[in-house]
BAFI-3210 file (N, C-alpha, C; in Angstrom, 3 decimals, decimal comma, padded with zeros to 6 digits):
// residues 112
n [1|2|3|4|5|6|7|8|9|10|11|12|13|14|15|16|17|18|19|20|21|22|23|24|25|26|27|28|29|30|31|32|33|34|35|36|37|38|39|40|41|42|43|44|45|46|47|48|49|50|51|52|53|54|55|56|57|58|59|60|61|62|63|64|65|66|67|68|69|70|71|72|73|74|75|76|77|78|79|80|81|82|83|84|85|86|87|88|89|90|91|92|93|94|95|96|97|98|99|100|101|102|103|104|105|106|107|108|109|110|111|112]
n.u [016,952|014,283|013,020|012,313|010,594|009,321|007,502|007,171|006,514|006,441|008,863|012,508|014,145|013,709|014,354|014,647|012,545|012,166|014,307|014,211|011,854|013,065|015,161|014,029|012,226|014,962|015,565|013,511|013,677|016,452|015,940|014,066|016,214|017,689|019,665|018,774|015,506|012,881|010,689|008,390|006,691|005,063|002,881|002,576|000,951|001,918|003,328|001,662|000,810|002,568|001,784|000,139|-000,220|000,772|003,243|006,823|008,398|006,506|006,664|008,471|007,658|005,421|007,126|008,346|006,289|004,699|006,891|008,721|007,275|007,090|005,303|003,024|001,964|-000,910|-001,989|-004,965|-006,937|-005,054|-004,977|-007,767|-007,985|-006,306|-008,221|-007,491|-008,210|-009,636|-008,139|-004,543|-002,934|-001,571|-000,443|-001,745|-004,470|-004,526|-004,340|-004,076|-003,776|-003,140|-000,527|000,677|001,352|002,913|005,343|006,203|006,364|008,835|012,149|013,505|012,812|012,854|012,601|012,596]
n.v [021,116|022,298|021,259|022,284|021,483|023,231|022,690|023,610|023,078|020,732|019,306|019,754|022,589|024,632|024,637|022,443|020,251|017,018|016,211|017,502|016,447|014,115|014,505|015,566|013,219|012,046|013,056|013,315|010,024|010,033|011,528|010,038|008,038|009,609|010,316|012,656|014,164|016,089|018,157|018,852|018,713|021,347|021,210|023,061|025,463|023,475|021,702|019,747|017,883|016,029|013,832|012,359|009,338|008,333|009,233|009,110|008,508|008,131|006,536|006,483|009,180|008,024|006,348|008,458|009,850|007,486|005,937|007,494|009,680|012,137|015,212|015,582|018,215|019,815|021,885|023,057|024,393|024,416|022,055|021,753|023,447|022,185|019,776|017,325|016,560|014,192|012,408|012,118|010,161|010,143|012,088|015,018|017,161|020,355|023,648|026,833|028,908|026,836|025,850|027,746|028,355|026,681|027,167|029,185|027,810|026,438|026,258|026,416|027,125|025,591|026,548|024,290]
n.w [025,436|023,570|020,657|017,664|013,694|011,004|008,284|005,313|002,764|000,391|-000,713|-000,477|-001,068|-004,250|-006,546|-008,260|-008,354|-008,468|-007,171|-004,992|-003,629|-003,601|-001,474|000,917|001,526|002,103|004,329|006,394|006,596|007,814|009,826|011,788|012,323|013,741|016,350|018,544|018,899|017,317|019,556|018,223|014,598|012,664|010,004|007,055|004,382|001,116|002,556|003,985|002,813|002,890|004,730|004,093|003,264|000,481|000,725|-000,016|002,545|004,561|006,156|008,243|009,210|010,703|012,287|013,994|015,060|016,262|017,946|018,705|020,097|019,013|018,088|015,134|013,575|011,175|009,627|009,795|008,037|006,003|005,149|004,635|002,479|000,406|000,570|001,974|004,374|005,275|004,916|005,388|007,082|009,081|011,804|013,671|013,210|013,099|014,747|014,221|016,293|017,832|016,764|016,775|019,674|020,149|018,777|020,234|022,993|022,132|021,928|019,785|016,749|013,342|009,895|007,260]
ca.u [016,467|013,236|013,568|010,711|010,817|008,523|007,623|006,043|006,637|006,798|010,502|013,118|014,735|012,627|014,884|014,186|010,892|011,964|015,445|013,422|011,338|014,685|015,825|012,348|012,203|016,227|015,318|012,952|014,036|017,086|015,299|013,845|017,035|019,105|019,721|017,725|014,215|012,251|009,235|006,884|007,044|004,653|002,995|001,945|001,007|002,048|004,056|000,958|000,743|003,641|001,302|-000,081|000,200|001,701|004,272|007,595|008,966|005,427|006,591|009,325|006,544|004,865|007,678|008,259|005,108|004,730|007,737|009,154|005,995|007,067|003,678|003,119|000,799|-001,012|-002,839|-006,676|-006,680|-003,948|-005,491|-009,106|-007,444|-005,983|-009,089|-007,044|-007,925|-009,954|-006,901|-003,956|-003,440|-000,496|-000,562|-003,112|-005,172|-004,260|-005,221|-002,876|-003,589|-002,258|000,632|001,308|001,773|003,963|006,719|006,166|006,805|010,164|013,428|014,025|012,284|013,807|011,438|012,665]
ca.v [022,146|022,133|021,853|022,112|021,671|023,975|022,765|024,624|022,313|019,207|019,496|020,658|023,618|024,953|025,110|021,028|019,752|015,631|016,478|018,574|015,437|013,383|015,304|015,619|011,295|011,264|013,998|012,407|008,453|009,961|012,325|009,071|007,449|010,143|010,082|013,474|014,289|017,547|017,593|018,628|019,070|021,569|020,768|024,006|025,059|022,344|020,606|018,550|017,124|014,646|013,423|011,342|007,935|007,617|010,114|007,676|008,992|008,108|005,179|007,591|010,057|007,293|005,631|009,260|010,222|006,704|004,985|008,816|010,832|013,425|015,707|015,812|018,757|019,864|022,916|022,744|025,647|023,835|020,479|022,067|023,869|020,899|018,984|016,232|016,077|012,885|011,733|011,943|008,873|010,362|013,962|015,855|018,241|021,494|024,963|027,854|028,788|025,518|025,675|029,567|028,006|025,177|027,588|029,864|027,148|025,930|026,544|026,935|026,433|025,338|025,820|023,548]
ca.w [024,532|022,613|019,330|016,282|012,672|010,712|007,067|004,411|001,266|000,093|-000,653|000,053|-002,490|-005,434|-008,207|-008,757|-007,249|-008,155|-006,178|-003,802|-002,822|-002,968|-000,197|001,882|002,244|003,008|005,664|007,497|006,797|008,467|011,502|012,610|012,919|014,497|018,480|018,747|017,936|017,761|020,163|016,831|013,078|011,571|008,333|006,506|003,242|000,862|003,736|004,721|001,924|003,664|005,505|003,028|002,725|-000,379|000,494|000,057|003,811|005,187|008,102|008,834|009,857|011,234|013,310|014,487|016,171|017,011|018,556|019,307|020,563|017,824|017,544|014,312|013,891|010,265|009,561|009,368|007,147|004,974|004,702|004,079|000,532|-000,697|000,484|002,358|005,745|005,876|003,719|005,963|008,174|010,409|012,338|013,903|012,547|014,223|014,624|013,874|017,290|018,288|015,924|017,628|020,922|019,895|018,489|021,435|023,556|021,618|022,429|018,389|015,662|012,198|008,889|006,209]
c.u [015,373|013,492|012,228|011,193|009,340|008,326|006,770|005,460|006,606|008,119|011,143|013,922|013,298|013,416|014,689|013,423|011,429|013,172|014,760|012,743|011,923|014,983|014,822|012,683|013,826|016,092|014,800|013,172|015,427|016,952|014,969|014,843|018,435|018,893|018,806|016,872|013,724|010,916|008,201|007,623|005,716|003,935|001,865|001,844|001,260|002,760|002,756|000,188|001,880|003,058|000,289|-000,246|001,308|003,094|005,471|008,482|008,134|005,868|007,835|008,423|005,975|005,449|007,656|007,630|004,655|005,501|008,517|008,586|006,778|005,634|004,183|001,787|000,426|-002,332|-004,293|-006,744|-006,002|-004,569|-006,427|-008,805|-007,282|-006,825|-008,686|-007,236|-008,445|-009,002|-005,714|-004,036|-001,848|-000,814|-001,708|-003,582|-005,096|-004,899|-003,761|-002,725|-002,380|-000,648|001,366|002,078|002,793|005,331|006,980|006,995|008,266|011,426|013,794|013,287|012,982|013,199|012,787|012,364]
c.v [021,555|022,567|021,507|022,373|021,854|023,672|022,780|024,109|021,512|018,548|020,275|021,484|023,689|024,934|023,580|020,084|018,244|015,729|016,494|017,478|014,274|013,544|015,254|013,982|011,426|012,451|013,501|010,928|008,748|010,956|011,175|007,932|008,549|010,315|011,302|013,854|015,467|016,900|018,017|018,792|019,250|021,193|022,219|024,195|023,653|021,457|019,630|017,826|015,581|013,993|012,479|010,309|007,532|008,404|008,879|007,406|008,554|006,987|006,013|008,180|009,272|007,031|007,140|009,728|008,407|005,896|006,091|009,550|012,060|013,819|016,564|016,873|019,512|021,022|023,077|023,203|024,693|022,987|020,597|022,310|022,820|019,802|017,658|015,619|015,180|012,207|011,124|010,746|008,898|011,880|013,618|016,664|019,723|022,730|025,693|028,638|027,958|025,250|027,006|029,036|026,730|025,963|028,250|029,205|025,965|026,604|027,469|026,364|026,759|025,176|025,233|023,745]
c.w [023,645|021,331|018,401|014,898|011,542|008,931|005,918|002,773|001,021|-000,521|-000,629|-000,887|-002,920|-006,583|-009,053|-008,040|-007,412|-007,520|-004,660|-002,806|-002,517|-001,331|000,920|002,321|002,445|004,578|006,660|007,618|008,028|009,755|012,211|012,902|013,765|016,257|019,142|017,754|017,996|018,897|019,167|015,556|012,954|010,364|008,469|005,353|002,244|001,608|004,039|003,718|002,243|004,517|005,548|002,641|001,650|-000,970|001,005|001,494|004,824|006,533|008,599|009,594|011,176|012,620|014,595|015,481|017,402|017,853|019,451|019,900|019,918|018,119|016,156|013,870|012,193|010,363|009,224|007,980|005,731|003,997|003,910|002,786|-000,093|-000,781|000,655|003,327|006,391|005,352|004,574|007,373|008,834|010,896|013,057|013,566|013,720|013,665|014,767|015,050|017,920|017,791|016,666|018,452|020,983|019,529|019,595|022,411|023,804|022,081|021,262|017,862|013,737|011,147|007,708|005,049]
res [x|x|x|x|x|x|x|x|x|x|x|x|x|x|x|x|x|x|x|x|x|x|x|x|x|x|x|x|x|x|x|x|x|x|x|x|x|x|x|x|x|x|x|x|x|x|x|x|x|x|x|x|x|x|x|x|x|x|x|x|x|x|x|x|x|x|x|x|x|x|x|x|x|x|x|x|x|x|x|x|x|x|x|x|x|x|x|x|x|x|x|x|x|x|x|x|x|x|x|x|x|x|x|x|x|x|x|x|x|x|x|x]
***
């Protein structure tokens, strides 16, 4: 089963944003150690902002796409607003097209 994780924020909840990004780095420190992986993760809206460098989850991400072939895929659109996208030094820069056909093509997808 294909599985995708879809994420829109830079943590996880809203009712306490330094929790919120608690939760975000034990999410992914512990996606890249669990026995299954998604075949992508999303980054939308403020989600690709995780994509970051000096986001504290960042070799998580990393190991992910790299040791896992995770596709880590990040919204042109997204990046362009926040004015990051020579910034990010994991993902790919995607198209919302591209992002269409990726859930399409999922079994399930899971936003975060």
């Amino acid at each position: 089963m294909s599985l995708i994780y879809l994420v829109s924020s830079d943590t996880i909840g809203y009712t306490d944003p330094k929790l919120g990004k608690i939760l975000m780095h034990s999410f992914f420190s512990k996606l890249s150690e669990a026995a299954e992986k998604p075949s992508h993760i999303l980054f939308l809206e403020r989600g690709v902002q995780l994509l970051l460098p000096e986001f504290t989850a960042f070799e998580a991400l990393k190991a992910l796409e790299e040791e896992w072939g995770v596709n880590l895929l990040a919204c042109v659109t997204c990046l362009d607003y926040y004015g990051i996208k020579d910034k990010i030094k994991v993902g790919k820069v995607s198209t919302m097209p591209e992002i269409i056909a990726a859930m399409h093509g999922s079994d399930k997808v899971i936003h975060i």
